[in-house]
C-alpha positions as CSV (number, residue, x, y, z in Angstrom):
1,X,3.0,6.1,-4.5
2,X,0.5,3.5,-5.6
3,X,-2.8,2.7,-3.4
4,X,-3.2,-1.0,-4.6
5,X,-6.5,-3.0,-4.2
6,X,-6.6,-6.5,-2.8
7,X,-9.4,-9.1,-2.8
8,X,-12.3,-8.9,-0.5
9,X,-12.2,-13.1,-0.3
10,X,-11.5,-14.5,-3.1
11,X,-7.3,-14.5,-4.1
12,X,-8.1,-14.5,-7.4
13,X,-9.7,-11.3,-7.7
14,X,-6.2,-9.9,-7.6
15,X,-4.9,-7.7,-11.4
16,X,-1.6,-8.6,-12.9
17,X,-0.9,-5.1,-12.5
18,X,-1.7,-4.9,-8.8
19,X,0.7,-8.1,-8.8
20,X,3.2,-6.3,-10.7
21,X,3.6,-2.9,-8.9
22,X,3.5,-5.0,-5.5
23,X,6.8,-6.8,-6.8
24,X,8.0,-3.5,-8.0
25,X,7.8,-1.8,-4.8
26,X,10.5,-0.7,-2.6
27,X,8.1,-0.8,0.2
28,X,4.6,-2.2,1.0
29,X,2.5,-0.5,3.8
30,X,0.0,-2.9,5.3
31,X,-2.8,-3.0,7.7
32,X,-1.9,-5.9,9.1
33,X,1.2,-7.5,8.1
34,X,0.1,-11.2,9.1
35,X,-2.8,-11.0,6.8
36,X,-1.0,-9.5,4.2
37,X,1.5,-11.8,3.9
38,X,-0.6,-14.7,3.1
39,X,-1.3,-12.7,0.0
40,X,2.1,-11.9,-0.8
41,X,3.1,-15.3,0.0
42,X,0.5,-16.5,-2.7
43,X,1.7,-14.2,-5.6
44,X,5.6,-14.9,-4.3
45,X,6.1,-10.8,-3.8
46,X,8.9,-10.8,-1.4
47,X,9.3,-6.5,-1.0
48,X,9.8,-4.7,2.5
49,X,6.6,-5.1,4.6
50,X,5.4,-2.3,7.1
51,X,2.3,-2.0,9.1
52,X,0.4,1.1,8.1
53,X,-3.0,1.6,10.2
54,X,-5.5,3.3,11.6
55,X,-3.5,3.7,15.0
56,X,-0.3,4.5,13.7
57,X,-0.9,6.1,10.5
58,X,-0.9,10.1,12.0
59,X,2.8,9.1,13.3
60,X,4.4,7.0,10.0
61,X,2.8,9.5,7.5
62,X,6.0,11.9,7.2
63,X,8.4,9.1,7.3
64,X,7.0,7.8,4.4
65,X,6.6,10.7,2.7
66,X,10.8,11.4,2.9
67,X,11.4,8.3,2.0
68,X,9.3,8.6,-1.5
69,X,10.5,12.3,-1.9
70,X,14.3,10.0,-1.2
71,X,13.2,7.7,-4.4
72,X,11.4,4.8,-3.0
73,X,8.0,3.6,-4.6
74,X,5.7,2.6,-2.1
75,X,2.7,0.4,-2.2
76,X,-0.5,0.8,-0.1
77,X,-2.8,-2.1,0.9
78,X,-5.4,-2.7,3.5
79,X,-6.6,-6.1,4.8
80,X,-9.4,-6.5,1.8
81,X,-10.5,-4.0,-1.3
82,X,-9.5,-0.6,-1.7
83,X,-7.4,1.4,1.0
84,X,-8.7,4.9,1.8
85,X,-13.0,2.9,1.7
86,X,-13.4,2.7,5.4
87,X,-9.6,1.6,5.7
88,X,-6.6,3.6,6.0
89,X,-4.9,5.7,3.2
90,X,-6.7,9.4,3.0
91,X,-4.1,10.6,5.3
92,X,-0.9,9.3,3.2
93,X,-2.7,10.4,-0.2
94,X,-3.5,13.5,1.2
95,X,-0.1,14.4,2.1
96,X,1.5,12.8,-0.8
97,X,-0.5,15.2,-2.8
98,X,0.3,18.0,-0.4
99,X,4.0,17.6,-1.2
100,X,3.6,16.8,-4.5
101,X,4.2,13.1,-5.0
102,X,2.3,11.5,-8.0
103,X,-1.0,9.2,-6.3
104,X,-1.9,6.5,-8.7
105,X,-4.9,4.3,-7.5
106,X,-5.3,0.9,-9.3
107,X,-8.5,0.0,-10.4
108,X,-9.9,-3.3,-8.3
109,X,-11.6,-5.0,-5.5
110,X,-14.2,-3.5,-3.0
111,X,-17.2,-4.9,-1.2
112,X,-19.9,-2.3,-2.0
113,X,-19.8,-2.1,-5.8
114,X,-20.9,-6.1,-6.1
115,X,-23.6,-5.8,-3.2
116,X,-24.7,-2.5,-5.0
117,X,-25.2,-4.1,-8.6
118,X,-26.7,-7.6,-7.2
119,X,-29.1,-6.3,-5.0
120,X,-31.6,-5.2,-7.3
121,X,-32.1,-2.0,-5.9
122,X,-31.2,1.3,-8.3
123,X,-27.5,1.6,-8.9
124,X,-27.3,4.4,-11.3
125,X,-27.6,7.1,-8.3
126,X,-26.3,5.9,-4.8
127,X,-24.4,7.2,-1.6
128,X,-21.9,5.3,0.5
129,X,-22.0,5.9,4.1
130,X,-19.6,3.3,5.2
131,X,-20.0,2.0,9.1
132,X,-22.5,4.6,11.0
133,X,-21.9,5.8,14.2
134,X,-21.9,3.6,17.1
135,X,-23.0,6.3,19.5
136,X,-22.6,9.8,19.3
137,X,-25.2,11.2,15.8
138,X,-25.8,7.7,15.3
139,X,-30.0,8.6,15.8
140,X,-29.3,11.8,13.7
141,X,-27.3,10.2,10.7
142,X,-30.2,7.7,10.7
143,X,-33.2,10.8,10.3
144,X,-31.0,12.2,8.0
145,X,-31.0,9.1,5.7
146,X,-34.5,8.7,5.6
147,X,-35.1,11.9,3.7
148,X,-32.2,10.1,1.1
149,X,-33.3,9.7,-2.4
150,X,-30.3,7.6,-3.6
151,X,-29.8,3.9,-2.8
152,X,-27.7,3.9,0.2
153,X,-24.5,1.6,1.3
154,X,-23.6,0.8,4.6
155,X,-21.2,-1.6,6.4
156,X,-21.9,-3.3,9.1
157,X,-20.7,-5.7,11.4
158,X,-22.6,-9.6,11.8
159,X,-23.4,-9.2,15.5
160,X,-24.6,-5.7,15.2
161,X,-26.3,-6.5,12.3
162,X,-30.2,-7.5,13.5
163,X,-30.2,-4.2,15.7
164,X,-29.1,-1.8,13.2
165,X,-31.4,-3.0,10.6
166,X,-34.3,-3.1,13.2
167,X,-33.5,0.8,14.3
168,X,-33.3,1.2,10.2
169,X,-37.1,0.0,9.9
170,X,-38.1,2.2,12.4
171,X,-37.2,5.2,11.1
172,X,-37.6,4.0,7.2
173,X,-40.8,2.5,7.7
174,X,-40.8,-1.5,7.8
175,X,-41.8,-1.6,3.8
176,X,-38.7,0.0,2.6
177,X,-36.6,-2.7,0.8
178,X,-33.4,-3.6,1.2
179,X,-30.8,-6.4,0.2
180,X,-27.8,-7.8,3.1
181,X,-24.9,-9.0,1.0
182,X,-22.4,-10.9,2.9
183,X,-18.9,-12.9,2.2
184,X,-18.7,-11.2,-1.1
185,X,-16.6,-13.4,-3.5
186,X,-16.3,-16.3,-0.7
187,X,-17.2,-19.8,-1.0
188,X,-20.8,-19.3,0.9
189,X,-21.7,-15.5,-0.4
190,X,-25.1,-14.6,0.0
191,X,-27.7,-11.9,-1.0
192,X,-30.7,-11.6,1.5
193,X,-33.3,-9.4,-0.5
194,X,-36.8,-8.1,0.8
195,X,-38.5,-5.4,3.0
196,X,-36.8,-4.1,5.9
197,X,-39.4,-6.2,8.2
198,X,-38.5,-9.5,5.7
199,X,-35.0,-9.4,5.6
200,X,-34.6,-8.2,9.8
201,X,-36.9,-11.1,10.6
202,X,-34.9,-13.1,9.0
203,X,-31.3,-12.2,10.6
204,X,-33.6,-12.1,14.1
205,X,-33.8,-16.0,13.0
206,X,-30.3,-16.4,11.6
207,X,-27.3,-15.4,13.1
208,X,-24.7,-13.7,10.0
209,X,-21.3,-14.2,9.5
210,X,-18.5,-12.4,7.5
211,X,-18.3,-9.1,6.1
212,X,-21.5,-7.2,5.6
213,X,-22.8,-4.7,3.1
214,X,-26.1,-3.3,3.3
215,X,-27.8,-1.8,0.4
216,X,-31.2,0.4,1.1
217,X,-33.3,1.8,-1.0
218,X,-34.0,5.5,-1.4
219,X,-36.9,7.2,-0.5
220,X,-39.9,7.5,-3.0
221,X,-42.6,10.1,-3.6
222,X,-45.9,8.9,-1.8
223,X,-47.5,7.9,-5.3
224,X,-45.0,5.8,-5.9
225,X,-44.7,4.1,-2.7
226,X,-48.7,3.5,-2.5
227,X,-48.7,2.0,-5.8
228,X,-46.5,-0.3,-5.0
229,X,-48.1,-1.3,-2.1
230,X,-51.2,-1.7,-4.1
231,X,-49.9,-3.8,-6.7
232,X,-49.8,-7.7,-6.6
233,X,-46.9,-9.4,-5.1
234,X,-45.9,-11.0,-8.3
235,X,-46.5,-7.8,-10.3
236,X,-43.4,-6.1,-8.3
237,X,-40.2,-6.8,-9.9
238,X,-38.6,-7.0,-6.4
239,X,-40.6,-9.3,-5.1
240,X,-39.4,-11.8,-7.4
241,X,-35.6,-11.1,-6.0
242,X,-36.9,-11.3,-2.2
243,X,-35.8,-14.2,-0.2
244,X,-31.9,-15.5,0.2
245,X,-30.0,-16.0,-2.8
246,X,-27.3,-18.3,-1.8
247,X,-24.6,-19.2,-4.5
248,X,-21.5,-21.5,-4.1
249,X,-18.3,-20.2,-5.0
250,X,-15.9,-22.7,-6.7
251,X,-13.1,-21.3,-5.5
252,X,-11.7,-21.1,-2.2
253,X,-10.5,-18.6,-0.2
């Protein structure tokens, strides 16, 4: 079984291995098999196309199981980046592994590792949390991050985007910085860097569209934070990354 990357925007962003195992493939479990198929379409990978997601996958797990245990390679894919990251595919690798089966993950696409790396915020320690919850611990997964000394990444959706990065400042504190990446690899991808006050002002003012990832920093010791507060703006190396950084993509979609 193969868990196969795809791009988060950008169809170039695909391997010529992830091309090659999808043409291989006796069968490719989608997410959604109408947005998959403009992919396959585009690479001219004709294989068996199922629908494989997060409302059917308890159900279709076992079937596809006896069918790789009867000889079939499979091929797992998601709408964007890589299945199992806030997608479906734990439940089929987990099984697959519980049975046996060999699980081999390509290398590729995913939203967070970009945003984490151009945000200017530390990347060599950092903790994905994925989408929070919308109701039930959201408060307490929030208190518990604030103690969190690792830069932190979060998905988020555009139109809940303002009020989750307002209820972030006040718990954080409004100086904590952070960086709002969005359309990652897309014609019009943008970076929004600053202090959580900055950079929530700022999507109070702007409405977002496209995929979101939030990057935020960890919490510092009190010596560091009140040095920093201390120091002139143009001393701080992230104030010279605050503000939007807006790039145009050459290539489309």
């Amino acid at each position: 079984m193969y868990v196969v990357p795809t791009p988060v925007g950008n169809l170039e962003d695909m391997t010529y291995r992830a091309v090659r195992v999808l043409k291989e493939a006796d069968l490719i479990l989608a997410e959604d098999t109408r947005t998959s198929s403009v992919l396959l379409q585009h690479y001219d990978i004709h294989g068996e196309l199922v629908a494989h997601h997060k409302f059917n996958e308890h159900e279709t797990v076992q079937g596809v199981v006896r069918r790789i245990q009867g000889g079939l390679t499979v091929a797992l894919i998601s709408d964007a980046g890589t299945p199992g990251i806030s997608d479906p595919g734990f439940l089929l690798v987990r099984e697959c592994v519980q049975h046996g089966i060999e699980v081999q993950t390509l290398p590729g696409a995913t939203a967070f590792v970009p945003a984490l790396v151009s945000s200017g915020l530390p990347c060599d320690k950092f903790c994905f949390e994925g989408f929070l919850p919308q109701k039930k611990g959201r408060q307490t997964r929030m208190e518990r991050l604030k103690e969190e000394e690792r830069s932190m990444i979060l998905y988020e959706s555009p139109r809940r985007l303002a009020k989750t990065l307002r209820q972030l400042m006040e718990v954080v504190g409004e100086e904590r910085r952070v960086c709002v990446s969005r359309e990652i690899s897309k014609l019009h991808e943008e970076h929004v860097r600053g202090t959580l006050k900055e950079v929530t002002e700022h999507f109070e003012r702007v409405e977002p569209l496209g995929e979101i990832v939030i990057i935020l920093e960890g919490r510092t010791d009190n010596a560091d934070a009140a040095d920093r507060k201390e120091k002139d703006g143009s001393d701080d190396p992230m104030r010279l990354l605050m503000g939007t950084g807006k790039r145009k993509n050459k290539y489309k979609d």
